[in-house]
C-alpha positions in Angstrom: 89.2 80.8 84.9 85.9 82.6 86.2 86.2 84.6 89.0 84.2 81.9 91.4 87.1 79.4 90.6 89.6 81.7 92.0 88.1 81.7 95.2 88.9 79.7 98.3 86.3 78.7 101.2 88.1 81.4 103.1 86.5 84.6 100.8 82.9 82.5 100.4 80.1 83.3 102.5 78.5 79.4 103.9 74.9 79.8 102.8 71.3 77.6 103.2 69.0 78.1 100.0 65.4 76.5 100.5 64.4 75.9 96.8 62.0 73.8 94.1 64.0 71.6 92.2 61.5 69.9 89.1 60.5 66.2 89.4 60.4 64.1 85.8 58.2 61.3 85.8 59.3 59.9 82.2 57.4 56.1 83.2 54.5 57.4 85.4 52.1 55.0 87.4 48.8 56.0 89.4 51.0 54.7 92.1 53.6 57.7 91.7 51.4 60.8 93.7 50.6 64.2 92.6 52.8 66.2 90.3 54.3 68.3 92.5 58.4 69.5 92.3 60.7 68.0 95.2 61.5 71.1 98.3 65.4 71.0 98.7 67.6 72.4 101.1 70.8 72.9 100.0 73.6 74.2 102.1 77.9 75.2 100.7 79.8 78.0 99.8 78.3 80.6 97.6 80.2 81.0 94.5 77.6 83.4 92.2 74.6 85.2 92.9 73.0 86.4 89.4 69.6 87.5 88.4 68.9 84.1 87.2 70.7 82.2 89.4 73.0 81.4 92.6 76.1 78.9 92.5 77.3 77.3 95.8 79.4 74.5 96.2 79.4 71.7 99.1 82.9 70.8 99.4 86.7 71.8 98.2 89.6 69.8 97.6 92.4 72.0 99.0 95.5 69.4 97.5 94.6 71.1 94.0 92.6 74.5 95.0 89.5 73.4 93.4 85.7 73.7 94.2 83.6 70.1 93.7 80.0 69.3 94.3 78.6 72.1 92.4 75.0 73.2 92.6 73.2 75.7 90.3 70.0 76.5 91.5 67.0 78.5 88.9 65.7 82.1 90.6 63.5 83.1 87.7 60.3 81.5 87.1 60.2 79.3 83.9 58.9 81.1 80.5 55.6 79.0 79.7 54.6 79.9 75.6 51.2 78.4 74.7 51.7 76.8 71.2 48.6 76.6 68.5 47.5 73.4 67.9 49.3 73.8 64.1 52.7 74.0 66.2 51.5 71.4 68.9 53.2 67.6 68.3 50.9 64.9 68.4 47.0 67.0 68.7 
């Protein structure tokens, strides 16, 4: 059991993250927009707060003393690795 697991609402600070989550568009139209990633707000209980990420959940089901409705939201920017055409799929 990690240590977020063990905790109850009672020992989590209730938190509002304002974050980018990424938008796929796997059967694209002109009609879709602009790429462009969809703003969230997202507001729970905070269960972990790393370098790369924070946890929080929205709700707990007290009967069995367990979190539900997790989130994991990104903190780090994504690692983008330019590929030569020799490694490159499909050029």
């Amino acid at each position: 059991m990690s240590v977020a697991e063990s905790l109850s609402p009672r020992e989590c600070r209730l938190v509002e993250v304002e974050w980018e989550d990424i938008t796929g568009l796997d059967n694209r139209n002109e009609d879709d927009g602009p790429f462009q990633p969809t703003s969230i707000v997202s507001v729970g209980w905070l269960l972990e707060d790393n370098a790369k990420w924070l946890t929080i959940a929205t709700s707990y089901d007290h009967t069995n003393s367990k979190w539900a409705s997790i989130t994991v939201i990104p903190k780090l920017p994504p690692v983008v690795k330019f590929l030569a055409e020799s490694e490159s799929p499909g050029l």
